[in-house]
DRENKE-398134 format. One record per residue: residue number from 1; residue in one letter; x negated, y, z negated of N, C-alpha, C in turn. Coordinates in Angstrom, 1 decimal. Layout:
N
{NUM,A,{X,Y,Z},{X,Y,Z},{X,Y,Z}}
...
//
This chain:
220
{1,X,{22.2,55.1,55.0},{21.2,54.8,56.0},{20.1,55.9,55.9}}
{2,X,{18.7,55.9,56.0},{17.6,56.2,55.8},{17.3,56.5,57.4}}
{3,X,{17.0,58.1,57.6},{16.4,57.7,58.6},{14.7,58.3,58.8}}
{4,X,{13.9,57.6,59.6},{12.6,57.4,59.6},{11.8,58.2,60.7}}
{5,X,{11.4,59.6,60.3},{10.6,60.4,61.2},{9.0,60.6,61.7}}
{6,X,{8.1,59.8,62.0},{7.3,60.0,62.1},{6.5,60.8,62.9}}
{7,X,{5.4,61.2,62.6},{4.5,62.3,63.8},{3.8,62.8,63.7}}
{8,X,{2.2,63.3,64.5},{1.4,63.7,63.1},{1.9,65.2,62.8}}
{9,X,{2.6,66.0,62.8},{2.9,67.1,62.5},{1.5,68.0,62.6}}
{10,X,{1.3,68.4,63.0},{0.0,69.2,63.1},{0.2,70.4,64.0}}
{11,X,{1.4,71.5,63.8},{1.8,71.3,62.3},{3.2,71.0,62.6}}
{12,X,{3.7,70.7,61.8},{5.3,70.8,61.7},{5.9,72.0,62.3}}
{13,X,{6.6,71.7,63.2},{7.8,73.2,62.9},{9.0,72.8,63.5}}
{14,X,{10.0,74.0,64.0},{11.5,74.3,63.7},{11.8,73.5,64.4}}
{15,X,{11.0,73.1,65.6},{11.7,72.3,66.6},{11.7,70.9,65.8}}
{16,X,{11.1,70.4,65.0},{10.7,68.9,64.3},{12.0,68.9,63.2}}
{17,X,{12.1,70.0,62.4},{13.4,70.3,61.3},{14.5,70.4,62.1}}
{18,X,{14.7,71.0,62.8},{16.4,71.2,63.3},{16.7,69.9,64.2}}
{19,X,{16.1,69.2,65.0},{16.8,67.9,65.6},{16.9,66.9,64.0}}
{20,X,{16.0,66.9,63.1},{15.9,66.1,62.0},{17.3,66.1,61.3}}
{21,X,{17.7,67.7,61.0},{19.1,67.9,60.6},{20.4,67.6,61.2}}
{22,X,{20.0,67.9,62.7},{21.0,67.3,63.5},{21.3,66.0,63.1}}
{23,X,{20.2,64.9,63.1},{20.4,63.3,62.9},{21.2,63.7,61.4}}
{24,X,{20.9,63.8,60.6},{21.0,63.6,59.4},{22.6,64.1,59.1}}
{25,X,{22.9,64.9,59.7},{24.4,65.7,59.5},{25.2,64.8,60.3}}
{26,X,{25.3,64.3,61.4},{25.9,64.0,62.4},{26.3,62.3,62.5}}
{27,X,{24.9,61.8,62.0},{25.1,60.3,61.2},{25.5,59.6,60.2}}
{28,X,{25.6,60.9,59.3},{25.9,61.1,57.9},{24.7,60.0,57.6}}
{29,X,{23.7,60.4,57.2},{22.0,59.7,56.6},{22.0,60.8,55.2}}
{30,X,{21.8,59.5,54.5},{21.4,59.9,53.1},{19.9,60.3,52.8}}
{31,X,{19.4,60.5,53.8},{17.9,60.7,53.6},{17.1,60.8,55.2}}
{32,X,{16.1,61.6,55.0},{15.2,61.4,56.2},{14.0,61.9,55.7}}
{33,X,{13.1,60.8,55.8},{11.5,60.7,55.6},{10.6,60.6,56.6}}
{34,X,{10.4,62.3,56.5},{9.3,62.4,57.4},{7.6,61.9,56.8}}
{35,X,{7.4,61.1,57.8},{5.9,60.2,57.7},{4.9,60.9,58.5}}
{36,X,{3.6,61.6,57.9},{2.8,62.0,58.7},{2.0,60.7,59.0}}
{37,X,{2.0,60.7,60.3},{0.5,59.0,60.6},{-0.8,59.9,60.3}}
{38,X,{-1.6,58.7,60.3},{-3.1,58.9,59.7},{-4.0,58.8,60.7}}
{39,X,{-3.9,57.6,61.5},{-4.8,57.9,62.8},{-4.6,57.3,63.8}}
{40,X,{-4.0,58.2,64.5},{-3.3,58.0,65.8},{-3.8,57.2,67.1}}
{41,X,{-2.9,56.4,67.3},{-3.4,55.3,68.1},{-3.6,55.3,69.5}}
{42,X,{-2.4,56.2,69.8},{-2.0,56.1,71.3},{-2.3,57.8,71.6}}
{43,X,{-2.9,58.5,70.9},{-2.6,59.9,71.5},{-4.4,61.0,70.9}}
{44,X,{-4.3,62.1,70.9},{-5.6,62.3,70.2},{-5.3,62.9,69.1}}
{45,X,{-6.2,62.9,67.9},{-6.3,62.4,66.3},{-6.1,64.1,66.5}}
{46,X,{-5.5,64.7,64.9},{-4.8,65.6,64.6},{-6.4,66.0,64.2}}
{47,X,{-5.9,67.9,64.4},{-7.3,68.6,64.2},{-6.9,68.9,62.9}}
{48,X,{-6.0,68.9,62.1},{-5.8,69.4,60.7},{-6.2,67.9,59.8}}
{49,X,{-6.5,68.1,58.7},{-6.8,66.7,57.8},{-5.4,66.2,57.5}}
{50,X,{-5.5,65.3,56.9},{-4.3,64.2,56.2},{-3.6,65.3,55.7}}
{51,X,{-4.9,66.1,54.0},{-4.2,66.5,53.1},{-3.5,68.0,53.3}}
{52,X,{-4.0,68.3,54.7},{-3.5,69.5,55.1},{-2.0,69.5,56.0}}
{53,X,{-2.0,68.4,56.6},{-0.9,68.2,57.0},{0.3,67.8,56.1}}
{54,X,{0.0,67.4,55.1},{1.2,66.6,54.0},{1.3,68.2,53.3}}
{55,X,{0.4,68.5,52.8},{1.0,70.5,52.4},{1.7,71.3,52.9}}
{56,X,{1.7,70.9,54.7},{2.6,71.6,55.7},{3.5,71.3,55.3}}
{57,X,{3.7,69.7,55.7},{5.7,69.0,55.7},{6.0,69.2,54.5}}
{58,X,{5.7,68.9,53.5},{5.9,69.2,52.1},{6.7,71.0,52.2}}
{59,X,{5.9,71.7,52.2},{6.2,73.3,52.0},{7.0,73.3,53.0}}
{60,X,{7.3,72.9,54.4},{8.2,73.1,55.1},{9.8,72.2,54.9}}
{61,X,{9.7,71.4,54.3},{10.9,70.3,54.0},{11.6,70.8,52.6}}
{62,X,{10.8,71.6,51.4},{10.8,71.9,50.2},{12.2,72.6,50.0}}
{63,X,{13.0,73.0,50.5},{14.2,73.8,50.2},{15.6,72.8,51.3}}
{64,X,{15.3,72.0,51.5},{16.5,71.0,52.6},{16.6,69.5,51.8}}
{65,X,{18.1,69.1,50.8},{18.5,68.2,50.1},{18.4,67.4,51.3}}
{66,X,{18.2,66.6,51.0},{17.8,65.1,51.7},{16.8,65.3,52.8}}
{67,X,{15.9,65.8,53.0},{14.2,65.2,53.2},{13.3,65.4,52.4}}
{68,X,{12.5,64.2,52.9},{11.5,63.9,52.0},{10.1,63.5,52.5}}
{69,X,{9.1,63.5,52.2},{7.7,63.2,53.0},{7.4,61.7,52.4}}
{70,X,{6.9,60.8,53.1},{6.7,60.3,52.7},{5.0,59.4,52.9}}
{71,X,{4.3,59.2,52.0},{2.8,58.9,52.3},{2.0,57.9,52.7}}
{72,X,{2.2,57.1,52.9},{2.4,55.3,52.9},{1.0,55.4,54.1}}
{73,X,{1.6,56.2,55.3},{0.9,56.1,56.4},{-0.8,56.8,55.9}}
{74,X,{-0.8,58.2,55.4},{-2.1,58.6,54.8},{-2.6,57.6,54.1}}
{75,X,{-2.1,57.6,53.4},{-3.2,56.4,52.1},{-3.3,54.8,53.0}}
{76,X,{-3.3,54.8,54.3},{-3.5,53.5,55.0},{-4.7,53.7,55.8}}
{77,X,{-5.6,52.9,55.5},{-6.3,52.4,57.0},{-6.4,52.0,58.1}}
{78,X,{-7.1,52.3,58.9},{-6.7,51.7,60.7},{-5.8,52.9,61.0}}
{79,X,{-5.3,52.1,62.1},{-4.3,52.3,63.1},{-2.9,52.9,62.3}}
{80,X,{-1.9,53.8,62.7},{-1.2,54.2,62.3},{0.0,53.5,63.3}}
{81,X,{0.5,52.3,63.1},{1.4,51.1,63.7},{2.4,51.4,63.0}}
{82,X,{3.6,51.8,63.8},{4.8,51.7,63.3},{5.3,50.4,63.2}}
{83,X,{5.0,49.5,63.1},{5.9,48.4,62.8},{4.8,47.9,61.1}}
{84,X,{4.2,48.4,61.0},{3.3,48.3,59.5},{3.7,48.9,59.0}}
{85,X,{4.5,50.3,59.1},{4.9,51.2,57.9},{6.4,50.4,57.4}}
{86,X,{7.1,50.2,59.1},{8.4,49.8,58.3},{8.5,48.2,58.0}}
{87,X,{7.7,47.7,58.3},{7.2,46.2,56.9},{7.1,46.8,56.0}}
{88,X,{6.4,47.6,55.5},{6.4,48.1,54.1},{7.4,48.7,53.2}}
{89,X,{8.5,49.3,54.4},{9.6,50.2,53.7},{10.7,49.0,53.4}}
{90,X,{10.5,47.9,54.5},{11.3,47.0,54.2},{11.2,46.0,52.5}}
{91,X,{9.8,46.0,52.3},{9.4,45.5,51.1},{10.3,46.0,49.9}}
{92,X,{10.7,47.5,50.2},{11.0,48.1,49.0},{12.8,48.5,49.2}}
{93,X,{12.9,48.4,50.1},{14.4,49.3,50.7},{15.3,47.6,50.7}}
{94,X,{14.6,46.5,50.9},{15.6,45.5,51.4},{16.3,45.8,52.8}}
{95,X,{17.2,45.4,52.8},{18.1,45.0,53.6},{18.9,46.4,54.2}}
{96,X,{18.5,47.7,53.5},{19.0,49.2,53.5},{18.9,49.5,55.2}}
{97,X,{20.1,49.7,55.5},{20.0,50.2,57.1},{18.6,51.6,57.5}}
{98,X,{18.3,51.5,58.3},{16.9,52.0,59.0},{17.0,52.4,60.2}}
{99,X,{17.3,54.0,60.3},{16.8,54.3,61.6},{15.4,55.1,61.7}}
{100,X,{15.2,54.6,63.5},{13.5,55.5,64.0},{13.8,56.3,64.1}}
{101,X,{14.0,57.4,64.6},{13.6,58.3,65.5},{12.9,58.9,66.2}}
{102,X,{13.5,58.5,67.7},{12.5,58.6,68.8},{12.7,60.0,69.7}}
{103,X,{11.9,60.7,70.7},{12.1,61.3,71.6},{12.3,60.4,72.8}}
{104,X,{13.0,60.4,73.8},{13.1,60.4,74.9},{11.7,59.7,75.7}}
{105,X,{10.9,60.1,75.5},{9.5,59.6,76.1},{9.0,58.2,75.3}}
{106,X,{9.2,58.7,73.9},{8.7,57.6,73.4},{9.4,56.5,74.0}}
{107,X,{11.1,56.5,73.5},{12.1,55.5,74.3},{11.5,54.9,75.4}}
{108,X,{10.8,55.8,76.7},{11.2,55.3,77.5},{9.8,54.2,77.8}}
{109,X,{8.7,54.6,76.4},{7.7,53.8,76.6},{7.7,52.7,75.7}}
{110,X,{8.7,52.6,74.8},{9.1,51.6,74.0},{8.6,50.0,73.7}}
{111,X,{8.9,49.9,74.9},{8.2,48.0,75.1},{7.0,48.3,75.1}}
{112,X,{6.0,49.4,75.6},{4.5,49.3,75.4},{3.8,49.4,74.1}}
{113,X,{4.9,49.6,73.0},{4.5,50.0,71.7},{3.8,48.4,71.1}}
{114,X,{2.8,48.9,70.3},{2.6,47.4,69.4},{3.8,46.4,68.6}}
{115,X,{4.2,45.4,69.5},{5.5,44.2,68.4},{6.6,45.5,68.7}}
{116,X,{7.2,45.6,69.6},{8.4,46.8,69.6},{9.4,45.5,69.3}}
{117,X,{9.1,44.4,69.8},{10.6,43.7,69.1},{10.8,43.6,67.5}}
{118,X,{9.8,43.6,67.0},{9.4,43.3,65.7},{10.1,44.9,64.8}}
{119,X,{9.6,45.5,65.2},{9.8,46.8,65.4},{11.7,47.1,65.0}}
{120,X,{12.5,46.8,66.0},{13.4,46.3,66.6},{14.6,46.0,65.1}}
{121,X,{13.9,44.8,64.9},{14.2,43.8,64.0},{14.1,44.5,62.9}}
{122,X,{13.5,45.5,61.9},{13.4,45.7,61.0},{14.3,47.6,61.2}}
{123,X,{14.4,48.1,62.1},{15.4,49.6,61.8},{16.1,49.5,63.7}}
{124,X,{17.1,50.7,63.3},{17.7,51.0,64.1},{17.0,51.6,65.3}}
{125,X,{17.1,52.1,66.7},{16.5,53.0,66.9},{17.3,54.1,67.6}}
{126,X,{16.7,55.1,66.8},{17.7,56.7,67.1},{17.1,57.4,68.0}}
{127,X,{17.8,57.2,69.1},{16.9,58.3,70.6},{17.6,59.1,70.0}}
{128,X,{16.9,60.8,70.4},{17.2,61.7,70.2},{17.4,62.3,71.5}}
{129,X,{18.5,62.6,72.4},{18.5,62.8,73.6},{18.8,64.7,73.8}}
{130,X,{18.4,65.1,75.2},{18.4,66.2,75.9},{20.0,66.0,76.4}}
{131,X,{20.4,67.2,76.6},{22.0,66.5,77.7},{21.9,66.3,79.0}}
{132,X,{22.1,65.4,79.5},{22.0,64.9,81.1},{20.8,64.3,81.2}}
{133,X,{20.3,64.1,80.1},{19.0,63.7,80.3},{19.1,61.7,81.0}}
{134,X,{18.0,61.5,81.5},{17.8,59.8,82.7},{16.5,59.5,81.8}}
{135,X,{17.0,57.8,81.4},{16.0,57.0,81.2},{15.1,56.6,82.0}}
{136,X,{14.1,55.3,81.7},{13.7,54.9,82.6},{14.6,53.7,82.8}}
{137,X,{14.3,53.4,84.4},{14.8,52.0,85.3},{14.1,51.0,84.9}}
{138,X,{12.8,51.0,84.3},{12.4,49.8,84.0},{13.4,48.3,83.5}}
{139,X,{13.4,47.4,83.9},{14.3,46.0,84.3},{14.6,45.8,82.4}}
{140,X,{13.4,45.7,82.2},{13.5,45.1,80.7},{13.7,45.9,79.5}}
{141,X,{13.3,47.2,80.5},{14.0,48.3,79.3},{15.7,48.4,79.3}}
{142,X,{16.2,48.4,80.4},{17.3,48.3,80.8},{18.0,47.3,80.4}}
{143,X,{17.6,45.6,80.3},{18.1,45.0,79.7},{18.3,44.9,78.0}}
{144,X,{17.4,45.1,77.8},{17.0,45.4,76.1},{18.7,46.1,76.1}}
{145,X,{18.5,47.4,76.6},{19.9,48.9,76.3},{21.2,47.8,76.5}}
{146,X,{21.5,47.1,77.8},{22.7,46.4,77.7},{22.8,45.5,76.5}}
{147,X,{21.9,44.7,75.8},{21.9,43.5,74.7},{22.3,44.4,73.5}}
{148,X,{21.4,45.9,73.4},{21.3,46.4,72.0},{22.3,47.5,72.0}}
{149,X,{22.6,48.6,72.8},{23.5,49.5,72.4},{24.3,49.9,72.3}}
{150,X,{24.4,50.6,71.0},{25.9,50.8,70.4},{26.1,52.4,70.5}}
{151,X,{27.1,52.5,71.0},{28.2,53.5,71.1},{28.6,54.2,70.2}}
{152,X,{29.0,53.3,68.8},{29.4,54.2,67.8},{28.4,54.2,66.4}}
{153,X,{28.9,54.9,65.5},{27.8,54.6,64.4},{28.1,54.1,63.6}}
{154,X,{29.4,53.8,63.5},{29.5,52.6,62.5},{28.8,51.6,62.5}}
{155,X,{28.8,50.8,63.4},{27.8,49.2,63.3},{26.4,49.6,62.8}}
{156,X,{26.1,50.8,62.9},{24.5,50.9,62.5},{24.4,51.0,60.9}}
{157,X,{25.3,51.5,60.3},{25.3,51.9,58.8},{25.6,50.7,58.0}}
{158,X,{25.9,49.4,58.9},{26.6,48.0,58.5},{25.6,47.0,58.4}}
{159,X,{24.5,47.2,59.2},{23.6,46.6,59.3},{21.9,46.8,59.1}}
{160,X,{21.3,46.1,58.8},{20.1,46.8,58.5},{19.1,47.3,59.7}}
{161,X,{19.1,46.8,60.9},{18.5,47.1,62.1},{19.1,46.3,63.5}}
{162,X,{18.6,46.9,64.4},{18.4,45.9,65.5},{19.2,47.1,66.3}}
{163,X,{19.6,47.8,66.5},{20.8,48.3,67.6},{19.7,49.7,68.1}}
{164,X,{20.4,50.1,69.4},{20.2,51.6,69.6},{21.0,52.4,70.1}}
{165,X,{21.0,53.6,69.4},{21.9,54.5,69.6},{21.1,55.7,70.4}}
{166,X,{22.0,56.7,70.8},{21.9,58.2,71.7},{22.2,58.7,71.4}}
{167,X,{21.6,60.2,70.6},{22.0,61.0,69.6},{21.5,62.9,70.3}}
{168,X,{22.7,63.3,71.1},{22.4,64.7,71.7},{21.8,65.5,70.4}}
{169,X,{20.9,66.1,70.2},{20.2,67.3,69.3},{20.1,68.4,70.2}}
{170,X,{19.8,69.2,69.1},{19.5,70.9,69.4},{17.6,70.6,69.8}}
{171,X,{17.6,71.1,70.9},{16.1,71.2,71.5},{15.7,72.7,71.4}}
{172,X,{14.8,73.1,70.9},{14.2,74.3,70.8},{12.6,74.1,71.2}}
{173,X,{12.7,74.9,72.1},{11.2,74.8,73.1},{10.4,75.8,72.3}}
{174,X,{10.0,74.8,71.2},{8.9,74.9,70.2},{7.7,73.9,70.4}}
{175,X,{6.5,73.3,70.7},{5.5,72.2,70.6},{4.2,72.5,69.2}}
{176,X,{3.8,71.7,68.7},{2.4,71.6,68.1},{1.8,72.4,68.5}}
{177,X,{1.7,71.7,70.2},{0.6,71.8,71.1},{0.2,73.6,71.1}}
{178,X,{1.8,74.3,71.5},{2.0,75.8,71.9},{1.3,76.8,70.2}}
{179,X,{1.8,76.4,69.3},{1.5,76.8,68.0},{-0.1,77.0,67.9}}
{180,X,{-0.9,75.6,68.2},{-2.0,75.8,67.6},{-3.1,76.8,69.2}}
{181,X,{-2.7,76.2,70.2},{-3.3,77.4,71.3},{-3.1,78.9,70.8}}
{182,X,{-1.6,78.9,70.1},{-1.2,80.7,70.2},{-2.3,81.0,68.7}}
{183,X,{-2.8,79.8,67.9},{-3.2,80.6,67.0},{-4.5,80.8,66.9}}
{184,X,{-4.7,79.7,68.1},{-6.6,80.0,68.4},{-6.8,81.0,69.2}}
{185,X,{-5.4,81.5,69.8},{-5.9,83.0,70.6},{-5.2,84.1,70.0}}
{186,X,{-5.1,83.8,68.7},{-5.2,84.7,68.1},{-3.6,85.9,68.3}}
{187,X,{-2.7,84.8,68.7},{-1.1,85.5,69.2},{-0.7,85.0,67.7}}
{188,X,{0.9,85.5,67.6},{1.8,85.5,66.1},{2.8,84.1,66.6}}
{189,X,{2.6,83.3,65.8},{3.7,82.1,65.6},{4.7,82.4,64.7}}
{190,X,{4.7,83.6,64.2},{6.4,83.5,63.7},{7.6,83.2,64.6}}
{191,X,{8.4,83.4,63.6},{9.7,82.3,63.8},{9.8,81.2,64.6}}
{192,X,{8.0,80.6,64.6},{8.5,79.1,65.4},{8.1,77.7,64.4}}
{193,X,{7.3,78.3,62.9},{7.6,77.2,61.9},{8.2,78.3,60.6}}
{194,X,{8.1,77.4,59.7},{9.0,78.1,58.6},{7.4,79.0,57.9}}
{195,X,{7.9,80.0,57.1},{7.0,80.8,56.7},{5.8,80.3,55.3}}
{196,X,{6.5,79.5,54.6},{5.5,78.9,53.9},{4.5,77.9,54.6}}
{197,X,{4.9,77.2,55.9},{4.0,76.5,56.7},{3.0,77.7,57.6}}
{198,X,{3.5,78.7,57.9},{2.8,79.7,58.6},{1.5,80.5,58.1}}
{199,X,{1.9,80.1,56.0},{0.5,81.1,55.3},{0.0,80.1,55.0}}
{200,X,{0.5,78.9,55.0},{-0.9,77.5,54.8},{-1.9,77.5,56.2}}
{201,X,{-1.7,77.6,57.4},{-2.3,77.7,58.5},{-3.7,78.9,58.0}}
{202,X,{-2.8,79.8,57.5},{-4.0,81.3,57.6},{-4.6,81.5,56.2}}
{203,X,{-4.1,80.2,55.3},{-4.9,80.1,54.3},{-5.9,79.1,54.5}}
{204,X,{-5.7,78.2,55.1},{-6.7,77.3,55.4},{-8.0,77.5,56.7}}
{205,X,{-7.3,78.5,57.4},{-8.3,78.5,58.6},{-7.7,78.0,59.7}}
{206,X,{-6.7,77.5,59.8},{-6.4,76.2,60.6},{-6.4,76.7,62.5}}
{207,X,{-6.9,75.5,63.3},{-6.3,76.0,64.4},{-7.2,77.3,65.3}}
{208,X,{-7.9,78.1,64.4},{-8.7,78.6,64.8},{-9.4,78.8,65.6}}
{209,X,{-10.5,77.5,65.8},{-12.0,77.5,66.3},{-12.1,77.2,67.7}}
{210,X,{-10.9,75.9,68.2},{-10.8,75.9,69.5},{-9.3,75.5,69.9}}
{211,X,{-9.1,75.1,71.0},{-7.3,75.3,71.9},{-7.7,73.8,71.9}}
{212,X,{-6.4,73.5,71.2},{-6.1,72.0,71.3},{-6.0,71.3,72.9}}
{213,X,{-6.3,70.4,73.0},{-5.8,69.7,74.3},{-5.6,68.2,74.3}}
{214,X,{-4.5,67.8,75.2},{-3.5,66.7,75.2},{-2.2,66.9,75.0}}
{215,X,{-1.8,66.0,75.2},{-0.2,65.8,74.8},{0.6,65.8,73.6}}
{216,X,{1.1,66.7,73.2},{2.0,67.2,72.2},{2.7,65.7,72.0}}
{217,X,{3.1,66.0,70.4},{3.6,64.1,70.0},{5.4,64.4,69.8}}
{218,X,{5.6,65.6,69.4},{7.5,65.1,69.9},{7.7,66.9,69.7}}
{219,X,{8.9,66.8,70.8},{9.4,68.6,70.9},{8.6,69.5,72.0}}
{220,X,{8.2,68.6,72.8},{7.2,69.6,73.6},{8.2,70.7,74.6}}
//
């Protein structure tokens, strides 16, 4: 089973790698492909370019057997639609079991996504949960959880999509959001991404000029 990370990473860090590892150890996944999107639909567009963000995940993923970057979403136009990328992965993967990987928020916004059934139908979906953490009540979200989820992980590695699972991770109160403020005021982001992602930032310039604002896209 493949599992499928997306976000615009801008930039990547520890907090994005260590729940990734969690899934990947704990599921037993032969793989996890982190997908930077290109242009973000639902949130505001990443201040780093495409080819600056794929340099991050790349140098940050570069030393951990089984991840991998994967580009599909950059070299795409439009909208960066999750249910477009994994039509596409389906094209190539067949029938190969597929999980998402979600935060908690996304989950709980799920049905508002573009074709989330569609969505659905072609990979698993892996909430990445907090401990103790509460969904939403929403009726149809709620229904969906009773029709679709599974308890154990077997049935997910059996099949090629359709179920959802609840997967406790290590949360490290790391954000994007926190990274790129601390580096436009000019504070030290060590040990909150890996060090080769830390000298592409100060080789590029990155982050600099002004303090991001909005909502952080997963790990906030």
């Amino acid at each position: 089973m493949i599992g499928i990370f997306g976000g615009t990473f801008d930039p990547i860090h520890y907090g994005h790698l260590r729940i990734a590892l969690d899934i990947k150890e704990r599921l037993g996944l032969s793989e996890i492909r982190f997908i930077p999107l290109n242009n973000a639909v639902h949130r505001h567009q990443p201040q780093s370019t495409a080819a600056q963000r794929l340099a991050m995940v790349k140098a940050a993923i570069a030393d951990q057997p089984g991840f991998s970057v994967d580009e599909r979403e950059l070299t795409r136009t439009g909208g960066s639609y999750t249910v477009d990328t994994l039509t596409s992965l389906r094209e190539e993967l067949g029938d190969h079991p597929l999980c998402l990987l979600l935060g908690s928020d996304a989950f709980n916004g799920f049905l508002n996504w573009h074709r989330p059934m569609d969505i659905l139908k072609q990979a698993h979906l892996m909430v990445m949960a907090r401990p103790g953490e509460t969904y939403s009540d929403d009726p149809h979200l709620q229904a969906l959880l009773k029709e679709r989820h599974s308890a154990e992980i077997a049935p997910l590695h059996q099949q090629p999509g359709g179920l959802i699972y609840f997967q406790t991770v290590t949360q490290l109160d790391i954000s994007s959001t926190r990274i790129r403020q601390s580096v436009a005021n000019g504070e030290s982001v060590s040990y909150l991404l890996p060090l080769k992602v830390e000298a592409l930032i100060k080789q590029e310039g990155l982050y600099t000029s002004s303090i991001s604002n909005g909502k952080d896209e997963s790990t906030a």
